[in-house]
C-alpha positions in Angstrom: -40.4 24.5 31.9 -39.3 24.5 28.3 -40.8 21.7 25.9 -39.5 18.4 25.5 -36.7 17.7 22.7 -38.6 16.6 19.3 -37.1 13.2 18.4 -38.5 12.7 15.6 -37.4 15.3 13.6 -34.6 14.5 11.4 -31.1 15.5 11.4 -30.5 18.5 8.3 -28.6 16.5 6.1 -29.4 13.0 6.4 -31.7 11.7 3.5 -35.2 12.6 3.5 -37.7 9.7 4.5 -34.4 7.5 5.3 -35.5 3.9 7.3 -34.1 5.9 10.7 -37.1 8.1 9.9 -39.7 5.9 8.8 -39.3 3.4 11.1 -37.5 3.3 14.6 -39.0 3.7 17.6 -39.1 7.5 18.9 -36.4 6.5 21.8 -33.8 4.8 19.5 -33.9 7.9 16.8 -31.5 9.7 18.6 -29.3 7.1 19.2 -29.3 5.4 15.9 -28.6 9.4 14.5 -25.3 10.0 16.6 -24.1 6.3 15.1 -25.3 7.8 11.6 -27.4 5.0 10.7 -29.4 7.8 8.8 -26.6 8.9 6.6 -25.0 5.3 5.9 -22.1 6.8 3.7 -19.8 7.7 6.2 -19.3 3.6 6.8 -19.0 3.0 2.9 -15.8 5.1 3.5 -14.8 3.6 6.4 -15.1 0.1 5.1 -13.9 0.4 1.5 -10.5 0.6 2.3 -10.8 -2.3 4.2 -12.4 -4.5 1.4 -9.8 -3.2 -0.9 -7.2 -4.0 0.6 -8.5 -7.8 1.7 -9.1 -8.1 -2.1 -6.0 -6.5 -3.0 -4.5 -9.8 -0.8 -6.5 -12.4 -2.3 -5.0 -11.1 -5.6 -1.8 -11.4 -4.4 -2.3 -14.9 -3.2 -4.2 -16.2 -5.8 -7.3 -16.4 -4.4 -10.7 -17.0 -6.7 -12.2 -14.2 -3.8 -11.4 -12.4 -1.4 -12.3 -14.0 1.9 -16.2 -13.9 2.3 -15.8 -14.2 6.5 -13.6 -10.8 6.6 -15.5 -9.1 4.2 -18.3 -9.4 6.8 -16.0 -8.8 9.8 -15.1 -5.5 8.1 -18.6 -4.6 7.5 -19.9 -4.9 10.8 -16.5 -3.6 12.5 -17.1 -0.6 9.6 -20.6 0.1 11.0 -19.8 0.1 14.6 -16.8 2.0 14.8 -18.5 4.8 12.9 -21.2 5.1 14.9 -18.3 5.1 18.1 -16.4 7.8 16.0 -19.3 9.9 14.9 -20.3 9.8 18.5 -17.6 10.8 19.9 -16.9 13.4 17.5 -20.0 15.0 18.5 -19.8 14.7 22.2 -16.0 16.7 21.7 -18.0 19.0 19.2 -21.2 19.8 20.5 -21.0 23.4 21.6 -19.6 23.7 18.0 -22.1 21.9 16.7 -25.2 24.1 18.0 -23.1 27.1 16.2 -23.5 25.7 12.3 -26.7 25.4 10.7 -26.6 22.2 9.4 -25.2 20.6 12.3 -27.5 22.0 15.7 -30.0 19.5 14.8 -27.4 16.5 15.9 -29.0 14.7 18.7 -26.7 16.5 21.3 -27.3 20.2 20.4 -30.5 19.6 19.7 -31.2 18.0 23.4 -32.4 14.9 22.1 -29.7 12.9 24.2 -27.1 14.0 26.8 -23.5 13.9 26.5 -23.5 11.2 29.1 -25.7 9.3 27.4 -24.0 9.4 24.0 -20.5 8.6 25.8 -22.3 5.5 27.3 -23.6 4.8 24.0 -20.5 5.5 22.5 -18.9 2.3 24.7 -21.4 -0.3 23.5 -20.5 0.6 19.8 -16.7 0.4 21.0 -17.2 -2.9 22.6 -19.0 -4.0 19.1 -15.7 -3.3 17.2 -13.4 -5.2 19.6 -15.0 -8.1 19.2 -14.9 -7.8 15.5 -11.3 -7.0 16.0 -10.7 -9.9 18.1 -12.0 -12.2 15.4 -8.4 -11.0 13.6 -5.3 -12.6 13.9 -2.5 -10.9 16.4 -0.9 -8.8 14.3 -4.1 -7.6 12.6 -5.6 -6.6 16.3 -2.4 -4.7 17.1 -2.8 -2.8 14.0 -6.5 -1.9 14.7 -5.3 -1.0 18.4 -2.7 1.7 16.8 -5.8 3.1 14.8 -7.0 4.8 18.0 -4.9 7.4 18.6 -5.8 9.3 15.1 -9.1 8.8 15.9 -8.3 9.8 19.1 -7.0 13.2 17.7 -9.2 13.8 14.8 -12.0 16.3 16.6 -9.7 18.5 17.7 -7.8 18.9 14.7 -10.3 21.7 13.2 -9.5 23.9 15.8 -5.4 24.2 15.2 -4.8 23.2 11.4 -6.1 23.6 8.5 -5.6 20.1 7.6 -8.4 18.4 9.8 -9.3 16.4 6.3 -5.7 15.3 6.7 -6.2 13.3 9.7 -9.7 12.1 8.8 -7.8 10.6 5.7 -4.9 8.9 8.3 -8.1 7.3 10.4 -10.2 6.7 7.4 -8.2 4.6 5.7 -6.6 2.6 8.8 -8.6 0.0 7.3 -6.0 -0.5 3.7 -3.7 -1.7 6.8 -5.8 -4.2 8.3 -6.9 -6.3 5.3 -3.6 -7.2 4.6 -2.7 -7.6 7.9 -5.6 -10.4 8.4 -4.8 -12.3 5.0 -0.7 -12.5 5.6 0.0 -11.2 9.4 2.4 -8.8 8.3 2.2 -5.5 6.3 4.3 -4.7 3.4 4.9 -1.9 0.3 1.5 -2.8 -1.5 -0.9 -2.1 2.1 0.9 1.1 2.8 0.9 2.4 -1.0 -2.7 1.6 -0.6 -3.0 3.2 2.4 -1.3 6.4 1.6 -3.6 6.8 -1.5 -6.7 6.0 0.7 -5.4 9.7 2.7 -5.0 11.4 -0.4 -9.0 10.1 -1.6 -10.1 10.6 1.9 -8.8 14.7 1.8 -10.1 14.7 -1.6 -14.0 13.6 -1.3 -13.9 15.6 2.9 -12.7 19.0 1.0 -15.7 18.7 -0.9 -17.8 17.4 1.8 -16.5 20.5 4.0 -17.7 23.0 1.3 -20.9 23.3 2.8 -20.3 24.5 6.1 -17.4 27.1 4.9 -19.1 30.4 5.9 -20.5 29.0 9.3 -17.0 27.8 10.0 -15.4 31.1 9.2 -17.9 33.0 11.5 -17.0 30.0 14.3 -13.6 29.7 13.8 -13.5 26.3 12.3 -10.4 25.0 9.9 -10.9 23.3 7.0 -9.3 22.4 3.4 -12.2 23.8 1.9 -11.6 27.1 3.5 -7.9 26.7 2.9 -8.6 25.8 -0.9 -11.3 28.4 -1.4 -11.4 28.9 -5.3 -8.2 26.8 -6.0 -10.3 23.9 -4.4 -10.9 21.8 -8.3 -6.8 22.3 -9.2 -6.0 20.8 -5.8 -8.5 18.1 -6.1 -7.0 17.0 -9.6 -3.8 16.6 -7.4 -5.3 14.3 -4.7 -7.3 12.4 -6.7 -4.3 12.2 -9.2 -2.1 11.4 -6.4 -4.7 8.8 -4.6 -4.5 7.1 -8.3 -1.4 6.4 -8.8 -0.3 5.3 -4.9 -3.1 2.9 -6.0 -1.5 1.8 -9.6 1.6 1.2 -7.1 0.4 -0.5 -4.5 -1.2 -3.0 -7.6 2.3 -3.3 -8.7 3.7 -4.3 -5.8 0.4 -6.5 -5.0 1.4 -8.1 -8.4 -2.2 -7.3 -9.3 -3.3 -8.0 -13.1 -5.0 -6.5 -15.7 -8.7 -5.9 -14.9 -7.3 -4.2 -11.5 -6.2 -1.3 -13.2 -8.7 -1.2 -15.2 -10.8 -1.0 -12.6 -8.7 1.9 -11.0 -9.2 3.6 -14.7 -12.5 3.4 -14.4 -12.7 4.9 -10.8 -10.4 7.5 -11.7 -12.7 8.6 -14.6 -15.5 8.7 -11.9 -13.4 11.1 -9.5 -12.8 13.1 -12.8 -16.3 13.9 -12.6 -16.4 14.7 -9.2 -14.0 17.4 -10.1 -15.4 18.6 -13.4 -19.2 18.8 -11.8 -18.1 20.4 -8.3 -19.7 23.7 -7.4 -18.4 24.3 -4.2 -20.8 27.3 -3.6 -24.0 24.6 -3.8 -24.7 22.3 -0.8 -26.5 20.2 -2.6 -24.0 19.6 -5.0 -21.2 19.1 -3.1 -23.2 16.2 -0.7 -24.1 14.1 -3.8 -20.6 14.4 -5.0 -19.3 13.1 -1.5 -21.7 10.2 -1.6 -20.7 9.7 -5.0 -17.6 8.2 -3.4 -19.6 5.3 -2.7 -19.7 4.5 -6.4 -15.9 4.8 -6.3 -15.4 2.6 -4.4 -17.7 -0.2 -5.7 -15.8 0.5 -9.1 -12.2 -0.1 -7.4 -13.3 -3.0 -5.6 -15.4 -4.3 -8.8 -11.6 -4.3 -10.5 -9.9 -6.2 -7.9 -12.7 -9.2 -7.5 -12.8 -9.5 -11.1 -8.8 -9.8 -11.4 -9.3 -12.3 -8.6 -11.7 -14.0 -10.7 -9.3 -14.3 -13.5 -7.1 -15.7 -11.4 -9.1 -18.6 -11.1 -9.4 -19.6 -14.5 -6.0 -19.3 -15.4 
């Protein structure tokens, strides 16, 4: 009989010493790995385009702030759905996933948990994010609902395009939709600018993220824009984060957004200008703290829209 699965060793590229580490019980580890809670970024990029967006409609309606209660909706809903998506990503990926180096210590190809656990796992996470949904008003919920076909979709993507970051940017930034649709109950041209720029971002800051599994991927078979962008991968960033800018500065014009927006967005934009200038797509390390750098990004944007709310107010 072989040994029993080590739970308490820690995924490769989560944070060393991270609270999943330090201090959950052996049996939750695994569990509280497959939702991610060791690498907490992956929700910072789900939820940002939600918080944008909610803020983006407070500025539009002359709100002092965006609304605190949705802000926290999106948070939680952010943090759940995650974990669901991450989990089933790696359920769909797992025979994949024991094939790269940075990925076969995931709970499922390390043995830690079974695929039928994770899937039942997987359902309580679910469960979390409808009830957050629910907490919406009708339009908003149907709008969530039509987020689960991309998500649906997005596993398998890797194994027919090169695009996969494509629809991990349609997914990802579902969430520039739902803001809007919570505040008004309706979409319109500022949500969907925002929303195509969130894609452009999200392609932008995965390229980069998928840098460090190019040459397992090539011996696996695995597409990505990374591969596809090889050396070209900084001229085509300057396009998508060039691109993710100025859907942005449109979506603030049609938002009616004022001044300390965009200066906000000028700000971010001189962040992801770094991103590009520092990349060295042949380091891992590098290339993981620029993709968590997007964190920072997003604090900036959002920064720009509460303090334009804020103005607002005292005019």
């Amino acid at each position: 009989m072989g040994s029993a699965p080590n739970t308490n060793a820690a995924v490769a590229d989560a944070v060393r010493g991270n609270w999943v580490d330090r201090y959950l019980p052996a049996a939750a580890k695994p569990f509280a790995r497959l939702a991610r809670l060791d690498r907490p970024i992956g929700w910072w990029l789900l939820m940002w385009p939600c918080w944008w967006s909610t803020a983006l409609a407070a500025d539009a309606a002359g709100a002092a702030w965006p609304n605190p209660w949705y802000l926290l909706l999106f948070l939680i809903g952010a943090i759940a759905m995650r974990g669901a998506g991450c989990t089933y990503n790696d359920i769909v990926d797992r025979d994949l996933d024991a094939q790269v180096a940075r990925t076969r210590s995931r709970p499922i190809p390390s043995g830690q948990v079974t695929a039928r656990q994770a899937a039942v796992f997987m359902v309580a996470l679910a469960i979390v994010g409808l009830v957050v949904l629910l907490q919406f008003n009708g339009f908003a919920i149907l709008v969530g609902f039509a987020s689960l076909a991309a998500v649906a979709i997005y596993p398998f993507l890797k194994r027919v395009t090169s695009w996969p970051q494509l629809g991990l940017g349609i997914a990802f930034s579902w969430g520039a939709l739902m803001g809007w649709a919570a505040v008004f109950g309706r979409l319109d041209l500022a949500p969907i600018l925002l929303y195509l720029g969130g894609i452009a971002w999200t392609i932008g800051y995965d390229t980069i993220y998928a840098h460090q599994d190019r040459e397992d991927d090539a011996l696996v078979g695995v597409r990505s824009t990374a591969r596809l962008f090889g050396a070209r991968t900084k001229p085509y960033l300057t396009v998508l984060y060039g691109l993710a800018t100025l859907l942005f500065a449109g979506a603030y014009l049609a938002a009616g957004a004022g001044v300390l927006a965009f200066v906000g967005l000028a700000l971010g934009a001189v962040h992801l200008g770094w991103q590009v200038r520092t990349l060295s797509a042949a380091d891992p390390e590098n290339c993981l703290r620029l993709f968590r750098s997007n964190r920072d990004y997003g604090w900036i944007v959002f920064a720009g829209l509460v303090a334009d709310c804020a103005l607002n107010a005292m005019n």
